[in-house]
Backbone of each chain as ProteinMPNN parsed JSONL, in Angstrom:
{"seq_chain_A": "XXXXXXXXXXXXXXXXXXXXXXXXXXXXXXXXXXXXXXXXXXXXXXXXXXXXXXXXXXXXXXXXXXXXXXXXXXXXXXXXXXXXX", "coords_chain_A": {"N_chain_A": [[-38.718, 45.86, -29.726], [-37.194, 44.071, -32.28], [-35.145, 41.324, -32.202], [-32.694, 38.818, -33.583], [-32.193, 35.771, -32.544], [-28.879, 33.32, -31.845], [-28.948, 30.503, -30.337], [-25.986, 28.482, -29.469], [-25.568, 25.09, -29.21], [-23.508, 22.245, -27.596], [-21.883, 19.325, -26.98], [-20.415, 18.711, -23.943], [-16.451, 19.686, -24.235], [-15.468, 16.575, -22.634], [-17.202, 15.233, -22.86], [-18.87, 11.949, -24.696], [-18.533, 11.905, -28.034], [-20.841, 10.482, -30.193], [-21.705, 11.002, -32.821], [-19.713, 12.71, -33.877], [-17.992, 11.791, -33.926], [-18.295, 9.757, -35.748], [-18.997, 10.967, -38.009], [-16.963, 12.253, -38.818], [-15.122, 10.099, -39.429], [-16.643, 9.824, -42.178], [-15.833, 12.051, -43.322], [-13.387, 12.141, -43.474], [-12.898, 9.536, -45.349], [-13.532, 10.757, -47.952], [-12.026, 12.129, -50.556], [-9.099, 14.661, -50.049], [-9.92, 14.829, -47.277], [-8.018, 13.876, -45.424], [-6.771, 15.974, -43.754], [-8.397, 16.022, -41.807], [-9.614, 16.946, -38.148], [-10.802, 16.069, -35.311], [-13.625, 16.53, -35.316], [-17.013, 17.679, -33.839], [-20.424, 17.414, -33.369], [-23.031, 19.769, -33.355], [-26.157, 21.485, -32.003], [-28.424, 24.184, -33.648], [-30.333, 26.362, -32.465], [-32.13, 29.161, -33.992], [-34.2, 31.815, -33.309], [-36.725, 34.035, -33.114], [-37.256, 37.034, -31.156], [-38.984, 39.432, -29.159], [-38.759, 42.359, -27.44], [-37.831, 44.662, -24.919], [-35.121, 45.575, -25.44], [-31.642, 44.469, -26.619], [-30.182, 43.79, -24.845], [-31.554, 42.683, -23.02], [-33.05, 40.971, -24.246], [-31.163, 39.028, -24.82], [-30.322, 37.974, -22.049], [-32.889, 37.304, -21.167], [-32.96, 34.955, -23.105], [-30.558, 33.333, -22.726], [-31.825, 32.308, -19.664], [-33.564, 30.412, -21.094], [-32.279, 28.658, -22.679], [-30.456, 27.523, -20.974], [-32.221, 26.252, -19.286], [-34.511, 24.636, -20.652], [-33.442, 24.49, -23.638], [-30.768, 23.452, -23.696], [-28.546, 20.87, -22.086], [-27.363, 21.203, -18.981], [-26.111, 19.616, -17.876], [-24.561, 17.268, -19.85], [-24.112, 19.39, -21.386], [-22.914, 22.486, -23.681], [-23.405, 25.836, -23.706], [-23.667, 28.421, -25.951], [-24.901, 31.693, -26.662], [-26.158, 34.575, -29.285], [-27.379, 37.463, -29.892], [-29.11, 39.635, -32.322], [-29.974, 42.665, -33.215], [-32.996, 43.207, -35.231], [-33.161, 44.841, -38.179]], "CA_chain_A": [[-37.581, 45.675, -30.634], [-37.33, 42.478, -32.606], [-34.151, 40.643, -32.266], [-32.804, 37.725, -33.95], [-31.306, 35.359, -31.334], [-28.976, 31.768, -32.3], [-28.336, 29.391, -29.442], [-25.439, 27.081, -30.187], [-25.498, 23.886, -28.57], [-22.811, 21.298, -28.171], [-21.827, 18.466, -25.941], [-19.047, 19.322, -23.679], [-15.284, 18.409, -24.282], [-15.66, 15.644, -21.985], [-18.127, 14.026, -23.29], [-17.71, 11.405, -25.721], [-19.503, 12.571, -29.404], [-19.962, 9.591, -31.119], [-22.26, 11.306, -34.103], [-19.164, 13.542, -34.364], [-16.743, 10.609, -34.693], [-19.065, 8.809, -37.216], [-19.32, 12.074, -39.028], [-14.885, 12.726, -39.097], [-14.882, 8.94, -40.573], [-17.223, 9.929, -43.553], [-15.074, 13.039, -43.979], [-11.494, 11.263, -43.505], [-12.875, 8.988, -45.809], [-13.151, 11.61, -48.83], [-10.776, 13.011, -50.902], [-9.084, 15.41, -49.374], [-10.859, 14.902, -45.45], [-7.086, 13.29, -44.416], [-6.343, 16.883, -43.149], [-9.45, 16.774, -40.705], [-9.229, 16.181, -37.078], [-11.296, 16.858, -34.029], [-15.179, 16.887, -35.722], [-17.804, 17.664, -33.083], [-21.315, 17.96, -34.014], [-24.179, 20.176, -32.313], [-27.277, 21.979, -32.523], [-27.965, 25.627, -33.293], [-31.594, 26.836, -32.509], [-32.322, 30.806, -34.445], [-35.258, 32.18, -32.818], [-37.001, 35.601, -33.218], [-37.619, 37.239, -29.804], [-39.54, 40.232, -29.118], [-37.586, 42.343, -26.473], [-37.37, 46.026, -25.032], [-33.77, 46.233, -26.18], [-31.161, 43.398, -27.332], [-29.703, 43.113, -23.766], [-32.637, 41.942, -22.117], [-33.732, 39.511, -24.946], [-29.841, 38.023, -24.406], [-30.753, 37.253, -20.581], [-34.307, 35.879, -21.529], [-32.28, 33.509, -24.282], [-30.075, 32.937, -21.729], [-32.719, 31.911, -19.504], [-34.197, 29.824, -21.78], [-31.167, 28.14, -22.925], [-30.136, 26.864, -19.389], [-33.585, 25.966, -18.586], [-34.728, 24.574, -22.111], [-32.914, 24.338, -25.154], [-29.595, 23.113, -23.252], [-28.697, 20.316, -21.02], [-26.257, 21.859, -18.669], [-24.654, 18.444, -16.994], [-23.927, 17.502, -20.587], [-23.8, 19.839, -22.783], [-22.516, 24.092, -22.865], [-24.549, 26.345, -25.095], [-23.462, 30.209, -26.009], [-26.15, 32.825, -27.157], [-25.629, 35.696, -29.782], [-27.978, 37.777, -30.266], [-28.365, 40.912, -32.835], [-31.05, 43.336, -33.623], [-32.86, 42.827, -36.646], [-33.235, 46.241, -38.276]], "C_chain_A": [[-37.402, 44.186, -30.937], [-35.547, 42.391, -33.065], [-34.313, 38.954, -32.762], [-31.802, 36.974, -32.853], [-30.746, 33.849, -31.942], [-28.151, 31.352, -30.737], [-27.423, 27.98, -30.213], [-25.165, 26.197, -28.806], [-24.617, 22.401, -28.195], [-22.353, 20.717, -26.808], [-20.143, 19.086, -25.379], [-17.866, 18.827, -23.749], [-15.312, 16.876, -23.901], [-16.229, 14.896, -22.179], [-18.134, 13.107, -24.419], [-19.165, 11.824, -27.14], [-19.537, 11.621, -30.189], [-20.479, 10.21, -32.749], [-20.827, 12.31, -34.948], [-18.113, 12.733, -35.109], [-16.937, 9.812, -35.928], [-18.982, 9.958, -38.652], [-17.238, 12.494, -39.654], [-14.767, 11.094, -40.16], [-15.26, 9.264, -42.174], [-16.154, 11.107, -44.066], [-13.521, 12.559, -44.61], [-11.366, 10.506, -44.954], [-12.881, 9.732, -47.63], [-11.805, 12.086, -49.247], [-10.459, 14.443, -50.232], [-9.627, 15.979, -47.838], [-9.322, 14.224, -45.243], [-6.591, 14.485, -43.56], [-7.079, 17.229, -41.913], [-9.754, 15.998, -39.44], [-10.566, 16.866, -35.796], [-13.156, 17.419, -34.442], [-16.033, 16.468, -34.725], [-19.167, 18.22, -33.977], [-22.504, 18.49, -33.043], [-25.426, 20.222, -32.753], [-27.248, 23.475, -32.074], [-29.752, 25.693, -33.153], [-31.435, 28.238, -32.858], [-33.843, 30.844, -33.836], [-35.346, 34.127, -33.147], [-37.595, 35.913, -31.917], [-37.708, 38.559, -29.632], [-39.056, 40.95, -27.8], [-37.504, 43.96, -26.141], [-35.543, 46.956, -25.667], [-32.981, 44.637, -25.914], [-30.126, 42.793, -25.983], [-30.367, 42.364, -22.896], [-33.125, 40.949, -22.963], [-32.28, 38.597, -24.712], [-30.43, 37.323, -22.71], [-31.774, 36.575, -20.949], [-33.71, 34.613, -22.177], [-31.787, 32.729, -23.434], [-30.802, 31.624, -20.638], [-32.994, 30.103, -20.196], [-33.297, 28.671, -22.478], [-31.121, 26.782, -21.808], [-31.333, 25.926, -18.518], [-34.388, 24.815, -19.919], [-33.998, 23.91, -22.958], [-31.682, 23.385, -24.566], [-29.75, 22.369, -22.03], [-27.451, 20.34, -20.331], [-24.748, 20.504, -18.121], [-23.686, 18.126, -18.338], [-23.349, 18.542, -21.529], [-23.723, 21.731, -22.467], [-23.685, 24.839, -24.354], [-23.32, 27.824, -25.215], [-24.727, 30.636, -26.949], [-25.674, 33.77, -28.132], [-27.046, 36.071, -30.33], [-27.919, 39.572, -31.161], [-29.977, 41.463, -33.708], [-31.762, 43.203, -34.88], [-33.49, 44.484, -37.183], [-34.678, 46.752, -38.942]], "O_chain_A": [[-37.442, 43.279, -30.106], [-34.911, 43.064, -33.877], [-35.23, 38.15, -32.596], [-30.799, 37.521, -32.395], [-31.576, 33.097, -32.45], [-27.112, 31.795, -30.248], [-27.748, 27.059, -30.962], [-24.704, 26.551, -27.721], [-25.184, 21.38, -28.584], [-22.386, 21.343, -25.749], [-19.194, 19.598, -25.974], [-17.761, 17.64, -23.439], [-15.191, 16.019, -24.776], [-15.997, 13.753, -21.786], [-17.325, 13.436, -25.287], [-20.382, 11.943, -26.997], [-18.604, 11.502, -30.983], [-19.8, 9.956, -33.745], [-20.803, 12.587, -36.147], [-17.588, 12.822, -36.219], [-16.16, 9.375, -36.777], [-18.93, 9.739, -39.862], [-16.702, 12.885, -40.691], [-14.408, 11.051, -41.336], [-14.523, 9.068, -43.141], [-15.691, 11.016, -45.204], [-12.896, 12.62, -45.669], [-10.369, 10.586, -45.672], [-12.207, 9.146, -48.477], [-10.81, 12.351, -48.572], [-11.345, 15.24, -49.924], [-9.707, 17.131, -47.413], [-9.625, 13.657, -44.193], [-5.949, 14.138, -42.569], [-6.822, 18.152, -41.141], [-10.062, 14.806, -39.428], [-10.976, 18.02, -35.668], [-13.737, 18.396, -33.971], [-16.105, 15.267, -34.465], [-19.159, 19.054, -34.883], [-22.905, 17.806, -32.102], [-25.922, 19.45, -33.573], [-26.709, 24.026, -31.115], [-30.374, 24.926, -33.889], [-30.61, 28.806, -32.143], [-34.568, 29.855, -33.947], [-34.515, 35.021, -33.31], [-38.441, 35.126, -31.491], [-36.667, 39.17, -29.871], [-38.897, 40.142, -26.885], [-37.106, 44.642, -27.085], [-35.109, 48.052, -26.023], [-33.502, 43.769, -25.214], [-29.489, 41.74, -26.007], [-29.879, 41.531, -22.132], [-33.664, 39.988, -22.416], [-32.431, 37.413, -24.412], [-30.877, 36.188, -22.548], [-31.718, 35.353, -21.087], [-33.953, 33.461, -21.815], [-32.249, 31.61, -23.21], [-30.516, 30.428, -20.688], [-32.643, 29.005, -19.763], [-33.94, 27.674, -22.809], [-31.547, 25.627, -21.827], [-31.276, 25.215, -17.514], [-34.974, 23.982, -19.227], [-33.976, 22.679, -22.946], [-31.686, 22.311, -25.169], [-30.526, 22.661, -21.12], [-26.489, 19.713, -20.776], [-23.522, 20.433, -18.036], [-22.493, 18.43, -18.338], [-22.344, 18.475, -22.237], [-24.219, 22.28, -21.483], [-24.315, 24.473, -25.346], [-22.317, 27.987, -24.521], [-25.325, 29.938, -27.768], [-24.476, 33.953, -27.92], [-27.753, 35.326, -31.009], [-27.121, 40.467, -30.879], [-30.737, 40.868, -34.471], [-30.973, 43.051, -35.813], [-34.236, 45.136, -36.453], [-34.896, 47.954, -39.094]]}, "seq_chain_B": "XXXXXXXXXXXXXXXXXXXXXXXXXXXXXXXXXXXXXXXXXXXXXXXXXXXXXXXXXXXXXXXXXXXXXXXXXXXXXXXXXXXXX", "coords_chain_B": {"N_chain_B": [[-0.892, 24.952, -41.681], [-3.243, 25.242, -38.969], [-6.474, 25.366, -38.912], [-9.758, 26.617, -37.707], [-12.982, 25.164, -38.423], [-16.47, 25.955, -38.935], [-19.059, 24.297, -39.677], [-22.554, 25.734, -40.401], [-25.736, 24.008, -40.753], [-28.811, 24.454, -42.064], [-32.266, 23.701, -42.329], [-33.686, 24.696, -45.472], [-35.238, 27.745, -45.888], [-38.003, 27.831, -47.134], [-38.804, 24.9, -46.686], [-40.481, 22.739, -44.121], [-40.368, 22.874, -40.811], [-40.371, 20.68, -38.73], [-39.232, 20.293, -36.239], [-38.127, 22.404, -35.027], [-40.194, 23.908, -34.81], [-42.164, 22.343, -32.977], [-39.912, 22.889, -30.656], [-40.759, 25.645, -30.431], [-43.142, 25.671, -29.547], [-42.613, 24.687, -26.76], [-41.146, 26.257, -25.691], [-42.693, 28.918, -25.973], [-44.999, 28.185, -23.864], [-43.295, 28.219, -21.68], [-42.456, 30.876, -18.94], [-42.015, 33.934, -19.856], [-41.797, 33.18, -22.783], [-43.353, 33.859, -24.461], [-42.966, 35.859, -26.365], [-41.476, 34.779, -28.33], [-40.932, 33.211, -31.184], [-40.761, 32.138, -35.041], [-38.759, 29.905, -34.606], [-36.182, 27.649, -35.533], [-34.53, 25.079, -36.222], [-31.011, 23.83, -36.304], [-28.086, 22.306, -37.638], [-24.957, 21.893, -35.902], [-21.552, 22.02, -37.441], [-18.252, 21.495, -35.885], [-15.29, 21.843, -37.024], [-11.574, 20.551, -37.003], [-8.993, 21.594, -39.003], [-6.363, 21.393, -41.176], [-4.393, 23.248, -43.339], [-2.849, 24.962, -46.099], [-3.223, 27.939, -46.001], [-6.033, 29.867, -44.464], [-7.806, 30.97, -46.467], [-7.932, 28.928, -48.271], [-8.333, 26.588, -46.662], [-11.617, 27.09, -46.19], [-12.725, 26.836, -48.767], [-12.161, 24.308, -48.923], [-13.306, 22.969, -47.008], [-15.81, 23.482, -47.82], [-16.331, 22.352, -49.881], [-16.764, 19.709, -48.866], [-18.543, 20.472, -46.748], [-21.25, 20.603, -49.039], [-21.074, 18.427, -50.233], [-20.922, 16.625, -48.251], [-21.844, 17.508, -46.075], [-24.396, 18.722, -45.799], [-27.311, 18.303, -47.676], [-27.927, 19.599, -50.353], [-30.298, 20.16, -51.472], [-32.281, 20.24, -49.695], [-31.522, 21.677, -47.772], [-29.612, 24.555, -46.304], [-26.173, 25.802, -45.971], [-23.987, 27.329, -44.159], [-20.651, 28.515, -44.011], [-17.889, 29.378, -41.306], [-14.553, 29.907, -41.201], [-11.314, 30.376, -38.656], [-8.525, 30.893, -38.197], [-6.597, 29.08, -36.047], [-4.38, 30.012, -33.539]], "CA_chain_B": [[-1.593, 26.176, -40.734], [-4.335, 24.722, -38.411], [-7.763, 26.138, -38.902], [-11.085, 25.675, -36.838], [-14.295, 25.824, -38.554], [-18.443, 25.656, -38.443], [-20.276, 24.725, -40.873], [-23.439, 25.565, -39.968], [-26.678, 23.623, -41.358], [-30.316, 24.622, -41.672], [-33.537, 23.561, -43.28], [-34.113, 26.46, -46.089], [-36.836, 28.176, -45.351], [-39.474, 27.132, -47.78], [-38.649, 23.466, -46.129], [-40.953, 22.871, -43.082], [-39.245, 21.943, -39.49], [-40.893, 20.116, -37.429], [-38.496, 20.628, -35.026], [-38.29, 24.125, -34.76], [-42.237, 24.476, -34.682], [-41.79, 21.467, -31.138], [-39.282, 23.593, -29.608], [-41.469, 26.71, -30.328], [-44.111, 25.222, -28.642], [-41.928, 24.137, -25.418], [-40.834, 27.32, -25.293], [-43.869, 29.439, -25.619], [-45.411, 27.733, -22.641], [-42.244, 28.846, -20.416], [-42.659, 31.639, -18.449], [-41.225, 34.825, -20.845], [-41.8, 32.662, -23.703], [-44.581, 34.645, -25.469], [-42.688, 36.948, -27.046], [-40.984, 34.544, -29.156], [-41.767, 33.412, -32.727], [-40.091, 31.696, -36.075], [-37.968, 29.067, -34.362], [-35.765, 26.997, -36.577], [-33.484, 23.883, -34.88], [-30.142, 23.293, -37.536], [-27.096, 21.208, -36.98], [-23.473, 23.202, -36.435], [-20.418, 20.546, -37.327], [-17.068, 21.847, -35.978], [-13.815, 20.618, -37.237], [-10.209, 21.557, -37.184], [-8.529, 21.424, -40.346], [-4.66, 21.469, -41.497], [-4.067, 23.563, -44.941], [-1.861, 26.201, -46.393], [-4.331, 28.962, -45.425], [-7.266, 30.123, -43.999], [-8.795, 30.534, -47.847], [-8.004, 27.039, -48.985], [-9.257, 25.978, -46.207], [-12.554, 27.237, -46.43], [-12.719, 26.325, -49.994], [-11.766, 22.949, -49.267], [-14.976, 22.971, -46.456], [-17.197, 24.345, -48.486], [-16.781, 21.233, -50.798], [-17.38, 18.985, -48.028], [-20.015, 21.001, -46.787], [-22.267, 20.457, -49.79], [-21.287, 17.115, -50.981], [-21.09, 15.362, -47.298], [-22.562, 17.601, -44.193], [-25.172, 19.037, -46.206], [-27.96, 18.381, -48.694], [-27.99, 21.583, -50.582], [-31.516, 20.357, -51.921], [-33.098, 20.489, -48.346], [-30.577, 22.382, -46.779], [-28.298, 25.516, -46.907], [-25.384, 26.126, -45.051], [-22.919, 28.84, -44.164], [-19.004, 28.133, -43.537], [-16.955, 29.945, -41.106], [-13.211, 29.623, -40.633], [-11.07, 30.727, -38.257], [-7.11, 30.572, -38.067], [-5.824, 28.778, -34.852], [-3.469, 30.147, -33.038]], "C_chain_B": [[-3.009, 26.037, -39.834], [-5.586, 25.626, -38.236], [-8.927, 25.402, -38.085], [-12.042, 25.948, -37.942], [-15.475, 25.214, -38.429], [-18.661, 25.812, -39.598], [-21.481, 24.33, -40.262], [-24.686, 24.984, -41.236], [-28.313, 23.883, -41.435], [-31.269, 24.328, -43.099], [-33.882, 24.804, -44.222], [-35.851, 26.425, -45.77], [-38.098, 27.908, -45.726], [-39.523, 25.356, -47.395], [-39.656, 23.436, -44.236], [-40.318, 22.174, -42.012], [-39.946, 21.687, -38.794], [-40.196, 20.218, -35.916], [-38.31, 21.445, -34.409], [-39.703, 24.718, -34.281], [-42.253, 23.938, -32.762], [-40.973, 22.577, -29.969], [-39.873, 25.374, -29.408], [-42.059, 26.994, -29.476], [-43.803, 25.121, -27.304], [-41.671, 25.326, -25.143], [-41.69, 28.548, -25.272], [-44.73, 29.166, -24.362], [-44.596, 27.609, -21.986], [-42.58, 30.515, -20.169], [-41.701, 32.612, -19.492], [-41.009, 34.523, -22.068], [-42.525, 33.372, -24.625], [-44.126, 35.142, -26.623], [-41.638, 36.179, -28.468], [-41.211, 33.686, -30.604], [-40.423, 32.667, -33.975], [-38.61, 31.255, -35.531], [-37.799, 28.394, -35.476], [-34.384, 25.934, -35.808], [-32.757, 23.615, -36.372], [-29.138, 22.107, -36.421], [-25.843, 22.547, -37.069], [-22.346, 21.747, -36.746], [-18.917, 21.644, -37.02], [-16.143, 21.197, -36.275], [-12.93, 21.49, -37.178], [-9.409, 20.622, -38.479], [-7.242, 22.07, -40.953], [-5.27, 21.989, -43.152], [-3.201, 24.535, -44.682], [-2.661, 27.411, -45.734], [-5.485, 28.737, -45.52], [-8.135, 29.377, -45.423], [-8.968, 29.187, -48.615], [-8.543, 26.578, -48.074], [-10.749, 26.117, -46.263], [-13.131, 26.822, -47.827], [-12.97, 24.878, -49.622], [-13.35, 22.313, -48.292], [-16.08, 23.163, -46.915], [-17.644, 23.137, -49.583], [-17.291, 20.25, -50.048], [-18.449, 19.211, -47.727], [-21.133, 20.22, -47.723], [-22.169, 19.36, -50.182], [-21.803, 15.824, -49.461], [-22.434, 15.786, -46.078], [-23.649, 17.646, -44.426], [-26.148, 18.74, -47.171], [-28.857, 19.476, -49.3], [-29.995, 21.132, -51.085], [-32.632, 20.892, -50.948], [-32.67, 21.711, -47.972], [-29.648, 23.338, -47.462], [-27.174, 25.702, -45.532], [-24.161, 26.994, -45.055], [-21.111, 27.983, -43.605], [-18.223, 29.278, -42.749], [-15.781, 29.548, -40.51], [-12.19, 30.249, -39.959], [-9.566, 30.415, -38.229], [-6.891, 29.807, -36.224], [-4.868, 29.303, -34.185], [-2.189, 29.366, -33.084]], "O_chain_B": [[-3.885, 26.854, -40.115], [-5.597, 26.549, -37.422], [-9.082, 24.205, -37.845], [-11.917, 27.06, -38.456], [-15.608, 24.106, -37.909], [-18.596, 26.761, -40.378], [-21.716, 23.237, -39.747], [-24.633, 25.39, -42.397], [-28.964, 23.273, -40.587], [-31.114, 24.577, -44.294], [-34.329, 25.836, -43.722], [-36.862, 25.748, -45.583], [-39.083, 27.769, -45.001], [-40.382, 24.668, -47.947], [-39.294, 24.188, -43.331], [-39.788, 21.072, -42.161], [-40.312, 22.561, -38.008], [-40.7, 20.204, -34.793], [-38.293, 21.374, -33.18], [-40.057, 25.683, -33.604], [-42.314, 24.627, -31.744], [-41.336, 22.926, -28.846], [-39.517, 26.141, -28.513], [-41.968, 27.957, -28.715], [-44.701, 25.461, -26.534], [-42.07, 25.586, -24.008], [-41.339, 29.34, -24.398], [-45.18, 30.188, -23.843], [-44.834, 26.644, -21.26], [-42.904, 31.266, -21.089], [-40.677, 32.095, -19.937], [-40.225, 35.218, -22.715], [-42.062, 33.38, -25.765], [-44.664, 34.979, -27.718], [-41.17, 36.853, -29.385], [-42.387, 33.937, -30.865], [-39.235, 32.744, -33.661], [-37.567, 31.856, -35.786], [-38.66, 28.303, -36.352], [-33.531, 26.278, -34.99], [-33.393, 23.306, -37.38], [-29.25, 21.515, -35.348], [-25.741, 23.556, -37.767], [-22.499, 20.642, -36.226], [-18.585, 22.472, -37.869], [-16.01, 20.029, -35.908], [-13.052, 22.713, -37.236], [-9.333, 19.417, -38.716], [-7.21, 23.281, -41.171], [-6.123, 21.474, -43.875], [-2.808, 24.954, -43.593], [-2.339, 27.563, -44.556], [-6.076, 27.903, -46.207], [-8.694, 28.298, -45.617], [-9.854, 28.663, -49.29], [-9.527, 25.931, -48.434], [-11.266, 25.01, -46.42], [-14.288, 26.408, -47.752], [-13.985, 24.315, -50.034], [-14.191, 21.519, -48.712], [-17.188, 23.004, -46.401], [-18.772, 22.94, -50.036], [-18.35, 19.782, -50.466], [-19.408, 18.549, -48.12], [-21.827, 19.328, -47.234], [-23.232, 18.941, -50.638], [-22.512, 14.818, -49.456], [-23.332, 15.153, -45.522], [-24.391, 16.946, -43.736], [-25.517, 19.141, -48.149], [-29.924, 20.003, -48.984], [-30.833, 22.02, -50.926], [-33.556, 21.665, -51.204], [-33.4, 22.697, -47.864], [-29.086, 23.24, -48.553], [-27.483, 25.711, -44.34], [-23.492, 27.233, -46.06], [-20.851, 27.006, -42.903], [-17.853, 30.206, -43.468], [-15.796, 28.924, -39.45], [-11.8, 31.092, -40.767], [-9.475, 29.187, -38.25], [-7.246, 30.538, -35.299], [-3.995, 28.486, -34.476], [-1.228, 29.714, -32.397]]}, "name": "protein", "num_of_chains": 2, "seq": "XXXXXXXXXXXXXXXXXXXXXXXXXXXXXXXXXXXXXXXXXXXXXXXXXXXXXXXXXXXXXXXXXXXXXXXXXXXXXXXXXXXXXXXXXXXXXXXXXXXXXXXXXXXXXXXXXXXXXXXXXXXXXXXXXXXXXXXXXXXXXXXXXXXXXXXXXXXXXXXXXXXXXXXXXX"}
């Protein structure tokens, strides 16, 4: 069963974001960006993952995430994954 | 009415990722890796954002989106917004 899987990636509260802060300036700085507060920026990886059923390709992602894609001291990930039909 | 949202960013598909192909690779040569296939690495940007509603807000992201986060020529990206509590 082929599932589509996206890992999102993002530094954790705590940490300081400066690409996010550089990125809220450019917005702020637009018309209409004075309403926008609190811009963090990540990374999403989509992957296609081959899988006896869509709960066991979540744990592999998982996996793979934690191990991989994500660096746990800084940064939190979440997984969603969803069958592709 | 304080809204959160993601705009998410990705290389369109006829655009080649080098990045996505790298982390393919890294991840194919992990144990349970095999099975996976048509990696793609984007950006997500979260912000929280003051408007009258949800729909204006998204509207009002969606212009940002394409003029600041995004370069619709490379890139496409999706908007979702969420009400705050």
């Amino acid at each position: 069963m082929q599932c589509k899987a996206e890992v999102t990636v993002m530094f954790r509260k705590s940490i300081l974001d400066p690409q996010g802060a550089a990125v809220e300036r450019a917005l702020k700085a637009h018309e209409g960006g004075a309403d926008i507060s609190s811009v963090r920026v990540g990374k999403v990886i989509e992957l296609t993952v081959d899988g006896p059923d869509a709960k066991s390709v979540e744990e592999k992602v998982k996996v793979l995430a934690d191990r991989i894609l994500a660096n746990p001291v800084m940064e939190e990930y979440s997984v969603h994954v969803e069958p592709l039909s």
